[in-house]
SEKEDREN-479452 format. One record per residue: residue number from 1; residue in one letter; y, z, x of N, C-alpha, C in turn. Coordinates in steps of 0.02 Angstrom, whole numbers, plus 50000, padded with zeros to 5 digits. Layout:
% SEKEDREN-479452
+-----+------+-------+-------+-------+-------+-------+-------+-------+-------+-------+
!  nr ! rest !  n.c2 !  n.c3 !  n.c1 ! ca.c2 ! ca.c3 ! ca.c1 !  c.c2 !  c.c3 !  c.c1 !
+-----+------+-------+-------+-------+-------+-------+-------+-------+-------+-------+
! NUM !    a !     Y !     Z !     X !     Y !     Z !     X !     Y !     Z !     X !
...
+-----+------+-------+-------+-------+-------+-------+-------+-------+-------+-------+
This chain:
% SEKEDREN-479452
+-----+------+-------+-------+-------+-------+-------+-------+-------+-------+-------+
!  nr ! rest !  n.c2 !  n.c3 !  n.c1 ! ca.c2 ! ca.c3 ! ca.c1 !  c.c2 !  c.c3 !  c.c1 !
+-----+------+-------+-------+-------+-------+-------+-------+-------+-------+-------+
!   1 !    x ! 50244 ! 49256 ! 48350 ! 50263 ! 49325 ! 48358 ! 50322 ! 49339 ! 48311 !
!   2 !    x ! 50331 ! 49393 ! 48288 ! 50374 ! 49435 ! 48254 ! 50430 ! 49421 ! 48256 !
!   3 !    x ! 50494 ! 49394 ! 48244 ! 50569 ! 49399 ! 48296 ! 50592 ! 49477 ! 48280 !
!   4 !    x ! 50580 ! 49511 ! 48229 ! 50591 ! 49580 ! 48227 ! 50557 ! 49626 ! 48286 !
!   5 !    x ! 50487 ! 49611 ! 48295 ! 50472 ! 49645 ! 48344 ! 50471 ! 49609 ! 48414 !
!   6 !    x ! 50486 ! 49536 ! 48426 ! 50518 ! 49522 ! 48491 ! 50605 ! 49549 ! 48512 !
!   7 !    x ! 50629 ! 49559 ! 48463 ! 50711 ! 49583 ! 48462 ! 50678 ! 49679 ! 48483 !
!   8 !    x ! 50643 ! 49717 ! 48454 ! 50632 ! 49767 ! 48471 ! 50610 ! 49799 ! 48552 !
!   9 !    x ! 50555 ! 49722 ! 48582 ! 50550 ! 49728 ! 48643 ! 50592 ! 49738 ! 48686 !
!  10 !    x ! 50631 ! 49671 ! 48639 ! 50674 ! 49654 ! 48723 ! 50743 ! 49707 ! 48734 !
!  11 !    x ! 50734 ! 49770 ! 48670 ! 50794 ! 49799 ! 48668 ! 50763 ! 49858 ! 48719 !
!  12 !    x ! 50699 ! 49861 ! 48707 ! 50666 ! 49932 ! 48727 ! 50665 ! 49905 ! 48829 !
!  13 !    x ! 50642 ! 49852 ! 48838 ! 50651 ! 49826 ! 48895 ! 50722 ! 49844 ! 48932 !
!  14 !    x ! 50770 ! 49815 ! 48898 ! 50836 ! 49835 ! 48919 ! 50853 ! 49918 ! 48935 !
!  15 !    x ! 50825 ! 49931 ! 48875 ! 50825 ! 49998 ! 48903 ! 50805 ! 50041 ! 48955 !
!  16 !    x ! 50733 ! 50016 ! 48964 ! 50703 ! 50047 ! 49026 ! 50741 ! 50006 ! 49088 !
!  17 !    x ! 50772 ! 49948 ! 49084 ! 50794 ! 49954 ! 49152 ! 50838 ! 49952 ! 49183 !
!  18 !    x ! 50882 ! 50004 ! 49126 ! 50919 ! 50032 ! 49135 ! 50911 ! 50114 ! 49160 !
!  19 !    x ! 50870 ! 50142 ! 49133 ! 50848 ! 50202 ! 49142 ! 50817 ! 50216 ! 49211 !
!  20 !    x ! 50779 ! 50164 ! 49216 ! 50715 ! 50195 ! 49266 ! 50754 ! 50188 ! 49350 !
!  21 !    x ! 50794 ! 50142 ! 49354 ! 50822 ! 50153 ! 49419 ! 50853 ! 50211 ! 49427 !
!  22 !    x ! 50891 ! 50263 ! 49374 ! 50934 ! 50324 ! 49392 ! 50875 ! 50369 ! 49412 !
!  23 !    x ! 50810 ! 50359 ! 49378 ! 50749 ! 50400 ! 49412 ! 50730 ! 50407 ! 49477 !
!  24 !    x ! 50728 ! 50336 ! 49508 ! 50707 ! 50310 ! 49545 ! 50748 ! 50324 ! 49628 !
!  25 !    x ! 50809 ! 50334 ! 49607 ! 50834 ! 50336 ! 49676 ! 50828 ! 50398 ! 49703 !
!  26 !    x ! 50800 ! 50370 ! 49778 ! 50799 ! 50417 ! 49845 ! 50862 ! 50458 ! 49853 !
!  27 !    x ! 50830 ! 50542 ! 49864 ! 50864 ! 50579 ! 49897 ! 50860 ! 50589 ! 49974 !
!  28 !    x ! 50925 ! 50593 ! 49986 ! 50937 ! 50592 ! 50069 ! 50965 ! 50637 ! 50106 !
!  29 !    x ! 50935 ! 50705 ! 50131 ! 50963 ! 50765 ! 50129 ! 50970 ! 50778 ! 50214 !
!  30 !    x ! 51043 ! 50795 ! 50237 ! 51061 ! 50807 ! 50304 ! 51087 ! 50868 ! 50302 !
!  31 !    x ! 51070 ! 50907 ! 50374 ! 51101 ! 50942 ! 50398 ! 51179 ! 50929 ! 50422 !
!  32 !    x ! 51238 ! 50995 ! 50388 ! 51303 ! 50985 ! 50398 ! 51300 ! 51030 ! 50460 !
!  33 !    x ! 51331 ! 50991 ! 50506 ! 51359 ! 51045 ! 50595 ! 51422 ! 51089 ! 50564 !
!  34 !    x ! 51442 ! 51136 ! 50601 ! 51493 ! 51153 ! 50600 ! 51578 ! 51123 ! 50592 !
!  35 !    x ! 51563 ! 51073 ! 50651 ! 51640 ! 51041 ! 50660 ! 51616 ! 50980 ! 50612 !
!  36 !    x ! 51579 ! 50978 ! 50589 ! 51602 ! 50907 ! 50524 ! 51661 ! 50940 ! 50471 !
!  37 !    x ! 51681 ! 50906 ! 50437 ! 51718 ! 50902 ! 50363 ! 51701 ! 50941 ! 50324 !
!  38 !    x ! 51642 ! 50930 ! 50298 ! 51605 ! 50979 ! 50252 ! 51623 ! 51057 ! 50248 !
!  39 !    x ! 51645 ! 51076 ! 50223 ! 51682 ! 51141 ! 50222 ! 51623 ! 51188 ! 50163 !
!  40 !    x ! 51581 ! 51251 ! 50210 ! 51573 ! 51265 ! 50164 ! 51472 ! 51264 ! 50138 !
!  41 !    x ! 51468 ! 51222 ! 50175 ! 51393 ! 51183 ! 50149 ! 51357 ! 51199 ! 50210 !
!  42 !    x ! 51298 ! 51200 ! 50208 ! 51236 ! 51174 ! 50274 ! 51216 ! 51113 ! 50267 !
!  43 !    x ! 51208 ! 51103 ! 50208 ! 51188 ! 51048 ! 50188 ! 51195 ! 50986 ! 50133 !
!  44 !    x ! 51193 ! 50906 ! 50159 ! 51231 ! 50878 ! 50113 ! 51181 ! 50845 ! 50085 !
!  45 !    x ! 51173 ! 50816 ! 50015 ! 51117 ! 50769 ! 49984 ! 51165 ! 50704 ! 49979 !
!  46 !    x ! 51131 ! 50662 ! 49985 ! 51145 ! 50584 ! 49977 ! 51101 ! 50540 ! 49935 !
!  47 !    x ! 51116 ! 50492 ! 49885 ! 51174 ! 50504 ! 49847 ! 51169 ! 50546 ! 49802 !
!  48 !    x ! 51212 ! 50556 ! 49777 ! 51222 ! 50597 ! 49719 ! 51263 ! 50579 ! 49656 !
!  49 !    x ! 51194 ! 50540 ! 49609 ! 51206 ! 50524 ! 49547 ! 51256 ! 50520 ! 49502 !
!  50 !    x ! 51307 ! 50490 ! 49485 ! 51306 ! 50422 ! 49505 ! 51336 ! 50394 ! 49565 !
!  51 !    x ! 51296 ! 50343 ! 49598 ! 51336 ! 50322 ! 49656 ! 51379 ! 50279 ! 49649 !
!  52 !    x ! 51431 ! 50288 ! 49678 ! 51482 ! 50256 ! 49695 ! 51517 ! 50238 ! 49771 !
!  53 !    x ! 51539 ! 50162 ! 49773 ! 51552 ! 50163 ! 49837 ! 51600 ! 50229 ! 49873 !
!  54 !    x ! 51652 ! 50235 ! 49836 ! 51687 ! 50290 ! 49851 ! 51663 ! 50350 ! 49887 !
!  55 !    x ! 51589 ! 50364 ! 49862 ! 51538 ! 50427 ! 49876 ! 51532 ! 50407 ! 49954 !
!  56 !    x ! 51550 ! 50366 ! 49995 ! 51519 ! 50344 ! 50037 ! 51586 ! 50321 ! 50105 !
!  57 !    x ! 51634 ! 50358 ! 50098 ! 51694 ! 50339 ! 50137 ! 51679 ! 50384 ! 50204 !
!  58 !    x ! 51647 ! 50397 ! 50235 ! 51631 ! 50436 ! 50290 ! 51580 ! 50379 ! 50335 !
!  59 !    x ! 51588 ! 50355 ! 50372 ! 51555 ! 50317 ! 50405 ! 51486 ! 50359 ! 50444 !
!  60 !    x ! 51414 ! 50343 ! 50428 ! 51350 ! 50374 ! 50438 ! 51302 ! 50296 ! 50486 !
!  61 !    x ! 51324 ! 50359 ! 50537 ! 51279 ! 50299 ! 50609 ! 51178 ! 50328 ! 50582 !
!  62 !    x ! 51172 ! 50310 ! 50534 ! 51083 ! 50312 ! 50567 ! 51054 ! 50278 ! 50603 !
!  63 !    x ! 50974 ! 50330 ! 50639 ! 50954 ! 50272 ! 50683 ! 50881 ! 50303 ! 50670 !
!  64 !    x ! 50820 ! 50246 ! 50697 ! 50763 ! 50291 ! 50687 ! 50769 ! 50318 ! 50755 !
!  65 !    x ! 50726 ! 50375 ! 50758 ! 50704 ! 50420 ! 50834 ! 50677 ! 50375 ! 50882 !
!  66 !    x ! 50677 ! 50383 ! 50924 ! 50648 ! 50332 ! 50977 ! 50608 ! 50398 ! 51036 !
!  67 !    x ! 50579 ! 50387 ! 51053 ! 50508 ! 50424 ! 51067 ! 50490 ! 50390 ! 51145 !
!  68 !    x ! 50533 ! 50401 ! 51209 ! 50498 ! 50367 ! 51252 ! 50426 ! 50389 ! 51300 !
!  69 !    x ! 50406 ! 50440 ! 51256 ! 50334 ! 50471 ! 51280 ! 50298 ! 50418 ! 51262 !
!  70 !    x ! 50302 ! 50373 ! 51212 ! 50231 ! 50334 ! 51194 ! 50255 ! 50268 ! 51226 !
!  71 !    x ! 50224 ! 50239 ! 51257 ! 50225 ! 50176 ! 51294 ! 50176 ! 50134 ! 51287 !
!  72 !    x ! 50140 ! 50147 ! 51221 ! 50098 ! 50095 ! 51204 ! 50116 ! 50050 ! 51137 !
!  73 !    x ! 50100 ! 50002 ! 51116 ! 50112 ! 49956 ! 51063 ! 50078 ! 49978 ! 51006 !
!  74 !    x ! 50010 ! 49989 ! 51016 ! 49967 ! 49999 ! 50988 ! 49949 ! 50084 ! 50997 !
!  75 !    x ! 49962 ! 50109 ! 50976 ! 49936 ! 50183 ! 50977 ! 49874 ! 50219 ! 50937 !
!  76 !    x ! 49881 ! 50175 ! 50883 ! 49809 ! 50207 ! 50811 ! 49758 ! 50152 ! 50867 !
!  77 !    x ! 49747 ! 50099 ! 50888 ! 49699 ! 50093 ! 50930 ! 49669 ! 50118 ! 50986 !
!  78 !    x ! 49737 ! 50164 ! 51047 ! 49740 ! 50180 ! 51074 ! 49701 ! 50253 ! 51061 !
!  79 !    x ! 49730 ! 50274 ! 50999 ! 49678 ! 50331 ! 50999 ! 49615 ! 50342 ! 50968 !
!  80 !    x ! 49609 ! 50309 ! 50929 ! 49529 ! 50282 ! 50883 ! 49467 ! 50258 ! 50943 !
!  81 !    x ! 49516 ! 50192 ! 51002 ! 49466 ! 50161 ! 51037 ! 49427 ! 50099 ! 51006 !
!  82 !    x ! 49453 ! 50056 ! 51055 ! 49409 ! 49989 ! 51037 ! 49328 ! 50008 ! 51011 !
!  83 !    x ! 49284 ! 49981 ! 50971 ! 49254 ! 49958 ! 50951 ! 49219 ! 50052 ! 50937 !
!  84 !    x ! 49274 ! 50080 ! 50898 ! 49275 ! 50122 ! 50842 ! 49263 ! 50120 ! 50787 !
!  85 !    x ! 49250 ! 50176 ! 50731 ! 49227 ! 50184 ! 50679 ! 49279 ! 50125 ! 50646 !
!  86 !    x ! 49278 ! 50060 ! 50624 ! 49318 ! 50020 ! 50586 ! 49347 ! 50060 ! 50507 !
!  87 !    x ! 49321 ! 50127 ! 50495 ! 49340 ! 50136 ! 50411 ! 49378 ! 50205 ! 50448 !
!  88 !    x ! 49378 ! 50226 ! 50502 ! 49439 ! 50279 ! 50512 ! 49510 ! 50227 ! 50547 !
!  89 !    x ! 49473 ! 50195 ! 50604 ! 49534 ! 50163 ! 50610 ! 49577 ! 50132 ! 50554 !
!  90 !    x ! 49550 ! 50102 ! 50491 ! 49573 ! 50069 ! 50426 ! 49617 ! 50126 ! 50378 !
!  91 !    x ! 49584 ! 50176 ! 50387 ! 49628 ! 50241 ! 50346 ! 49678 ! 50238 ! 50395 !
!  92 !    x ! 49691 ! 50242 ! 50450 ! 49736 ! 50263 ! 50507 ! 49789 ! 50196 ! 50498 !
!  93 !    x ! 49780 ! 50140 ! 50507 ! 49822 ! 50132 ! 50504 ! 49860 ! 50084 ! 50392 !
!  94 !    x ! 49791 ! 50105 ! 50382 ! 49833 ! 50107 ! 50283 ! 49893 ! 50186 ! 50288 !
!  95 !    x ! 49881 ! 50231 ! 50320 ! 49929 ! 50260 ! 50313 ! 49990 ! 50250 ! 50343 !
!  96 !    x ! 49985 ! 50217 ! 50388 ! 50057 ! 50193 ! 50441 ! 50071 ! 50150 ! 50397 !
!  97 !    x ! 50047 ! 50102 ! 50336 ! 50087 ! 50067 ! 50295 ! 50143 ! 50085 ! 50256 !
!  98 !    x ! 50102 ! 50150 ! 50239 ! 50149 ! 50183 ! 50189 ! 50203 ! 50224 ! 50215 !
!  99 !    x ! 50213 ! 50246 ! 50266 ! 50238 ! 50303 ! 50308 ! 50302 ! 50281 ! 50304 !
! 100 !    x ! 50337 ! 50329 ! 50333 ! 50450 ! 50302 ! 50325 ! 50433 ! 50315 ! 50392 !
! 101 !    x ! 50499 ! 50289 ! 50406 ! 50511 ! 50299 ! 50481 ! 50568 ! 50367 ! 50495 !
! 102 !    x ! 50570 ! 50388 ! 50548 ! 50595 ! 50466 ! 50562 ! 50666 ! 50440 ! 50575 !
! 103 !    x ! 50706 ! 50451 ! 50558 ! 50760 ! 50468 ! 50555 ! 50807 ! 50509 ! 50574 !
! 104 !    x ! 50868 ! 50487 ! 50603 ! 50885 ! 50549 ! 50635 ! 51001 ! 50533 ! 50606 !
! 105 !    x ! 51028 ! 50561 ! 50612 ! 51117 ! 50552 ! 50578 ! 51149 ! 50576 ! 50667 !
! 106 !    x ! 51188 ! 50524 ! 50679 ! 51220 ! 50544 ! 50740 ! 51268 ! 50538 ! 50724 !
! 107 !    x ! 51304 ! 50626 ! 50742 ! 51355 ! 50642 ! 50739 ! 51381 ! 50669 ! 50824 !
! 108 !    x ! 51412 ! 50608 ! 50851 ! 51442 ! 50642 ! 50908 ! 51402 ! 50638 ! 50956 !
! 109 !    x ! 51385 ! 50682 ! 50991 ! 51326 ! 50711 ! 51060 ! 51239 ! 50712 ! 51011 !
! 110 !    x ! 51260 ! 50733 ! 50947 ! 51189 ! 50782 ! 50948 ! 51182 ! 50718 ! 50888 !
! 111 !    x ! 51112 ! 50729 ! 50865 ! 51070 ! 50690 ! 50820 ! 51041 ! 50744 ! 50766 !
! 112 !    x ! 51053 ! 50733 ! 50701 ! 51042 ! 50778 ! 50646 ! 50989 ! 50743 ! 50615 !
! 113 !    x ! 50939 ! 50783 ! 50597 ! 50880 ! 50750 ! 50555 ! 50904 ! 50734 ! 50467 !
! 114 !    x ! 50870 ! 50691 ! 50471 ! 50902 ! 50658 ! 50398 ! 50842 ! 50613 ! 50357 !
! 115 !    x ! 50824 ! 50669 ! 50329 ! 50748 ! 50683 ! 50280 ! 50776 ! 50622 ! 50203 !
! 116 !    x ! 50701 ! 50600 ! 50197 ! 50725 ! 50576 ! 50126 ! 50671 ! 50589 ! 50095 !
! 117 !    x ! 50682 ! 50605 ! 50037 ! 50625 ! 50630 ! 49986 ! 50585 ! 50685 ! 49993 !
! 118 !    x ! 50615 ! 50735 ! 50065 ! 50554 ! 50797 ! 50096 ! 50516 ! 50749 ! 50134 !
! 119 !    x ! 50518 ! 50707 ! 50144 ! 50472 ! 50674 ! 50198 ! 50526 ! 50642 ! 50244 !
! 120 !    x ! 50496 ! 50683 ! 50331 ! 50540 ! 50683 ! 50392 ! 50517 ! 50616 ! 50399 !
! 121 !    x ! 50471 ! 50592 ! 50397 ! 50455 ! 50511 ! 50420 ! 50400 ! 50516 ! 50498 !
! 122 !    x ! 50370 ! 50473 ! 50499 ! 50322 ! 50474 ! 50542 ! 50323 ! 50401 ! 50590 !
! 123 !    x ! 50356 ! 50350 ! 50577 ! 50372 ! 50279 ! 50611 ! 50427 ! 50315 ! 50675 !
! 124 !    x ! 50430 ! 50299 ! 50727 ! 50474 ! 50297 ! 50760 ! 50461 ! 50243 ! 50829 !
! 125 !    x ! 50529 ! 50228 ! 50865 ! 50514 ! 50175 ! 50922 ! 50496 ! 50185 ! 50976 !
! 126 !    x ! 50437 ! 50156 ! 51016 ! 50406 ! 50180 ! 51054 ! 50485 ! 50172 ! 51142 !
! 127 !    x ! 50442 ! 50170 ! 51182 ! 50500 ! 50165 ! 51250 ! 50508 ! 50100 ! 51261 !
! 128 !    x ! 50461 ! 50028 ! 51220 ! 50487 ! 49972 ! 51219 ! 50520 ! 49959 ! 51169 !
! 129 !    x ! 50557 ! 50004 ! 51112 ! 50594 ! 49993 ! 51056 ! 50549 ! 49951 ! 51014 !
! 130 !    x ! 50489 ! 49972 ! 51004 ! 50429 ! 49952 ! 50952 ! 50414 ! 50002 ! 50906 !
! 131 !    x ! 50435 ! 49984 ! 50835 ! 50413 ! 50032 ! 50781 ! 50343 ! 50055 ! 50771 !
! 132 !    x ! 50325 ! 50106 ! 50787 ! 50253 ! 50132 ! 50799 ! 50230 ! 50196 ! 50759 !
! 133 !    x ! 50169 ! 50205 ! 50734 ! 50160 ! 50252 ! 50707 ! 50128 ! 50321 ! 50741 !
! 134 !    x ! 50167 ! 50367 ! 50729 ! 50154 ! 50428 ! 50782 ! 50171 ! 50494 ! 50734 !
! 135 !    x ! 50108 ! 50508 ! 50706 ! 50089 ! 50586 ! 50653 ! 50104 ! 50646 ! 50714 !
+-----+------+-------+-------+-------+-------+-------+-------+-------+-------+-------+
């Protein structure tokens, strides 16, 4: 191989990975309450390019939602039914692969939803504190 065009790769390489992570990072957008800090805003985005630890001196309790209506383990079986269509149950739960979990920012008494990417999240813990998927 080339060393001119292996020296060109590995510059163009460097480059992208450097680049592609500032693309790449998740936005994390909360509702501001009244009595927080935030003076001014409804709403705060997290992070915000470039991050820095500094960006981050406010201590943020997240948690996922916990859901004690569902009391099952299994719920995409629960609702499909044993010895169901195997290619809906398979879509059902390929999408719980991909899914975020719901999220919620506790501030105080109340719990603020805390979206990332426009997607509220669909994982949350069932009433045995089991991560479950619930559309």
């Amino acid at each position: 191989m080339n060393m001119r065009f292996l020296s060109v790769l590995t510059i163009a390489g460097l480059f992208a990975s450097i680049a592609l992570p500032a693309f790449a990072v998740p936005k994390a957008v909360t509702r501001v309450l009244p009595r927080e800090s935030f003076v001014g805003t409804p709403f705060h985005t997290l992070p915000t390019p470039p991050v820095h630890p500094a960006a981050f001196t406010l201590p943020l309790d997240i948690q996922i939602v916990k859901n004690d209506t569902i009391t099952t383990d299994t719920p995409i079986t629960d609702k499909n039914g044993i010895g169901s269509d195997i290619k809906v149950w398979g879509a059902e739960v390929q999408k719980a692969l991909y899914a975020r979990p719901k999220l919620v920012r506790i501030a105080g008494k109340d719990a603020v939803p805390f979206v990332i990417n426009g997607d509220e999240g669909t994982i949350v813990l069932n009433a045995n504190g089991r991560a479950v998927y619930a559309p």
